[in-house]
TORTITI-204149 format. One record per residue (C-alpha): residue in three letters; x, y, z. Coordinates in nm, 2 decimals, m for minus. Layout:
<zafis>
(zafi "ALA"; (X; Y; Z));
...
</zafis>
This chain:
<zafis>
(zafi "UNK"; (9.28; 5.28; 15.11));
(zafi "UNK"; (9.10; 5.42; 15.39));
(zafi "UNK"; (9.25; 5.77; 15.37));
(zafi "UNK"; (9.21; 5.77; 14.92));
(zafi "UNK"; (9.19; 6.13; 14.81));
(zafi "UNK"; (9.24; 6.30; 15.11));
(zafi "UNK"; (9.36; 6.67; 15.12));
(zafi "UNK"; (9.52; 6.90; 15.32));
(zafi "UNK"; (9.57; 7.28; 15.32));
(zafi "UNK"; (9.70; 7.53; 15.63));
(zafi "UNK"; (9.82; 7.80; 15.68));
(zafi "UNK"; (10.00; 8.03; 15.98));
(zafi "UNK"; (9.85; 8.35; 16.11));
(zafi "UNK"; (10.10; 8.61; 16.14));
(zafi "UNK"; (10.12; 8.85; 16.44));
(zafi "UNK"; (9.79; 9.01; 16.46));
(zafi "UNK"; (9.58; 8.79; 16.29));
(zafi "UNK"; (9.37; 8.52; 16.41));
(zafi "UNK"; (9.35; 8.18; 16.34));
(zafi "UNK"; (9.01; 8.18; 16.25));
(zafi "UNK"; (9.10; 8.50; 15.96));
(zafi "UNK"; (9.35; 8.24; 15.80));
(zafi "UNK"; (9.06; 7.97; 15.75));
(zafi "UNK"; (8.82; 8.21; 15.58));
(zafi "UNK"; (9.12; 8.26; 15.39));
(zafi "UNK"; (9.18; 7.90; 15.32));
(zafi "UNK"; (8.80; 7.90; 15.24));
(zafi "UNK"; (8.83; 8.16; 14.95));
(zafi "UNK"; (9.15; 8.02; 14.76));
(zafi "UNK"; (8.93; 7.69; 14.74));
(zafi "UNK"; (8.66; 7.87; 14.66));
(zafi "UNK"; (8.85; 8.04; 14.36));
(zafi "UNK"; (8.99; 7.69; 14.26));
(zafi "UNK"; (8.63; 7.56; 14.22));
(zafi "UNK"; (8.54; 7.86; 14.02));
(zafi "UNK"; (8.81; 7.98; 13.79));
(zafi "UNK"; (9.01; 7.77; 13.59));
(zafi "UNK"; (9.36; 7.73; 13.70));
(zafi "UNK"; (9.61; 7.89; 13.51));
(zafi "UNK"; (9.79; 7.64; 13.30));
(zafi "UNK"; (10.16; 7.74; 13.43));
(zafi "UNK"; (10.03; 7.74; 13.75));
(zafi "UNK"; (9.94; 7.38; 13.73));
(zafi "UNK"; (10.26; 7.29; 13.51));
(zafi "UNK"; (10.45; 7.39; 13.84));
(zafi "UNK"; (10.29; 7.21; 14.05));
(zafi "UNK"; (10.33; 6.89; 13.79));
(zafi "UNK"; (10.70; 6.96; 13.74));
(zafi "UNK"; (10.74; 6.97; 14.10));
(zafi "UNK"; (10.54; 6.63; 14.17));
(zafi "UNK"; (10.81; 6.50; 13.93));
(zafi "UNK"; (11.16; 6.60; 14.12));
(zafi "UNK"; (11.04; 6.49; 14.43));
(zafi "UNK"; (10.92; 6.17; 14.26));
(zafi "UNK"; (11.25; 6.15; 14.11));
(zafi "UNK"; (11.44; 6.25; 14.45));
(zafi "UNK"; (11.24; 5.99; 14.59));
(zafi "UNK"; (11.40; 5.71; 14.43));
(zafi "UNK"; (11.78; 5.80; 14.48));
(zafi "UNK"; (11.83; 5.58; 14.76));
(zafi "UNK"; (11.78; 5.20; 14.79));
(zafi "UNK"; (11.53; 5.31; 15.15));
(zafi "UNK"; (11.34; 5.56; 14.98));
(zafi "UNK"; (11.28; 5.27; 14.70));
(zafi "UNK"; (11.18; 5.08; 14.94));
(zafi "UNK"; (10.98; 5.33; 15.14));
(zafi "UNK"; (10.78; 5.40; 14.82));
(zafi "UNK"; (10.73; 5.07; 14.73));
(zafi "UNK"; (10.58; 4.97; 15.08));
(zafi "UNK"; (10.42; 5.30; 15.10));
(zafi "UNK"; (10.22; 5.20; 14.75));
(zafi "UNK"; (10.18; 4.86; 14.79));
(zafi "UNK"; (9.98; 4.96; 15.13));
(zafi "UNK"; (9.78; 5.23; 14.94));
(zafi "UNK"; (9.66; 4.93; 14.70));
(zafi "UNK"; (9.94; 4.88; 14.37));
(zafi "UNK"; (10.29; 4.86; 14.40));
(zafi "UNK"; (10.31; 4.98; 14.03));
(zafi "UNK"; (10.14; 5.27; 14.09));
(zafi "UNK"; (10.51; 5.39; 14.19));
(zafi "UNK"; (10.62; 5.34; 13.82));
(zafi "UNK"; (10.28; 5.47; 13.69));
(zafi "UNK"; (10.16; 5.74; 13.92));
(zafi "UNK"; (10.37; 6.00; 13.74));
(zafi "UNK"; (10.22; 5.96; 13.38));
(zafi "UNK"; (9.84; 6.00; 13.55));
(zafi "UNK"; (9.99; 6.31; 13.71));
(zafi "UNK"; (10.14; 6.46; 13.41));
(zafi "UNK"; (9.78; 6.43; 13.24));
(zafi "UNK"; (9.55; 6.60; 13.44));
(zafi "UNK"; (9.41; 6.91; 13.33));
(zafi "UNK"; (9.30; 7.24; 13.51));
(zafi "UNK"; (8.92; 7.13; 13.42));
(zafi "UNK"; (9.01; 6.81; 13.61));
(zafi "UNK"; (9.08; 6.99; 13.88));
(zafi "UNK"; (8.84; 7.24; 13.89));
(zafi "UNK"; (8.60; 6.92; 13.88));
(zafi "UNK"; (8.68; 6.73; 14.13));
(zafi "UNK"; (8.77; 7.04; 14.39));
(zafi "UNK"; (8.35; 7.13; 14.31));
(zafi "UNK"; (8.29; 6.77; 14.41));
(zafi "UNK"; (8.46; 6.72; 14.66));
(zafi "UNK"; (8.58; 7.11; 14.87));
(zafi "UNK"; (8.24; 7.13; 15.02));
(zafi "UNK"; (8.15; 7.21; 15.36));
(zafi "UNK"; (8.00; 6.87; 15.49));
(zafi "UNK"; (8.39; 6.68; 15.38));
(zafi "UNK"; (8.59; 6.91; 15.60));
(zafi "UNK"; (8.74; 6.85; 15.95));
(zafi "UNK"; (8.94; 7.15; 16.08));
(zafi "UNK"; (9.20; 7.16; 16.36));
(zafi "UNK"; (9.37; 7.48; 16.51));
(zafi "UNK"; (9.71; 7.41; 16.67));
(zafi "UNK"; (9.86; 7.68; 16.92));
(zafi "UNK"; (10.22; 7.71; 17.02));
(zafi "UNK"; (10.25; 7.80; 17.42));
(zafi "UNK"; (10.39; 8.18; 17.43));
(zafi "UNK"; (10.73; 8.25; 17.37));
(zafi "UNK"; (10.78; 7.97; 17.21));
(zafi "UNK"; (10.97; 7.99; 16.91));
(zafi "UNK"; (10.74; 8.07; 16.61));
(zafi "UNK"; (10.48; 8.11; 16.87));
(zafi "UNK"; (10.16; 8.17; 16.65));
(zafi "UNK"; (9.92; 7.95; 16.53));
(zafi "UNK"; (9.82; 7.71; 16.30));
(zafi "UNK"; (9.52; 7.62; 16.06));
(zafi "UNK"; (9.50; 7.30; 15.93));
(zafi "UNK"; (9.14; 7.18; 15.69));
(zafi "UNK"; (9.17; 6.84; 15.58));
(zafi "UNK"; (8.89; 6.72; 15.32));
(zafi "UNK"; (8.80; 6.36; 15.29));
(zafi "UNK"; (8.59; 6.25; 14.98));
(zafi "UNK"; (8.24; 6.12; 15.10));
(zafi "UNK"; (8.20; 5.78; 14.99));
</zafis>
């Protein structure tokens, strides 16, 4: 479980904007998530999608047996039957409490990612990635 609660967030910057203006960005969306409360059919959405792609997950014997593997190595097999229930129950509050425990400035690693010019979709890339301390 070395990489347990780990997040991810990015974001492109579009043609005159730099990659450094999309971080700050990044920055005050989590900044808002630690501070208001999230609206509840914001976080229904986000739940109900969870669920397809749990559901499309399972509608091939590989996939079954991708998530099984993939599970088992994160620490419980079952957790493919159960995961779904735990996500279905959390609240906004829950995660307005763990995002002010854990979206803090010493957790973060951030990576920019250019594309050469004239490459297709030549802009660039932020990527944050916050890891809980332990």
């Amino acid at each position: 479980m070395k990489y347990a609660g780990y997040f991810t967030s990015g974001g492109e910057a579009n043609e005159g904007k730099t990659p450094e203006e999309v971080e700050q960005e990044v920055y005050a969306v989590l900044e808002q998530i630690k501070n208001e409360e999230l609206p509840l059919e914001e976080l229904q959405k986000v739940k109900n999608n969870f669920a397809a792609g749990e559901y499309r997950r399972l509608g091939a014997n590989f996939s079954i047996l991708y998530q099984l593997i993939r599970y088992d190595g994160l620490g419980d097999w079952r957790e493919l039957n159960e995961g779904g229930a735990k996500i279905q129950a959390v609240t906004a509050a829950d995660v307005q409490r763990v995002a002010k425990k854990y979206f803090i400035r010493e957790n973060r690693s951030v990576g920019i990612y250019s594309r050469k010019a004239g490459a297709a979709g030549s802009g660039q890339t932020t990527s944050t990635s916050i890891q809980p301390s332990h």
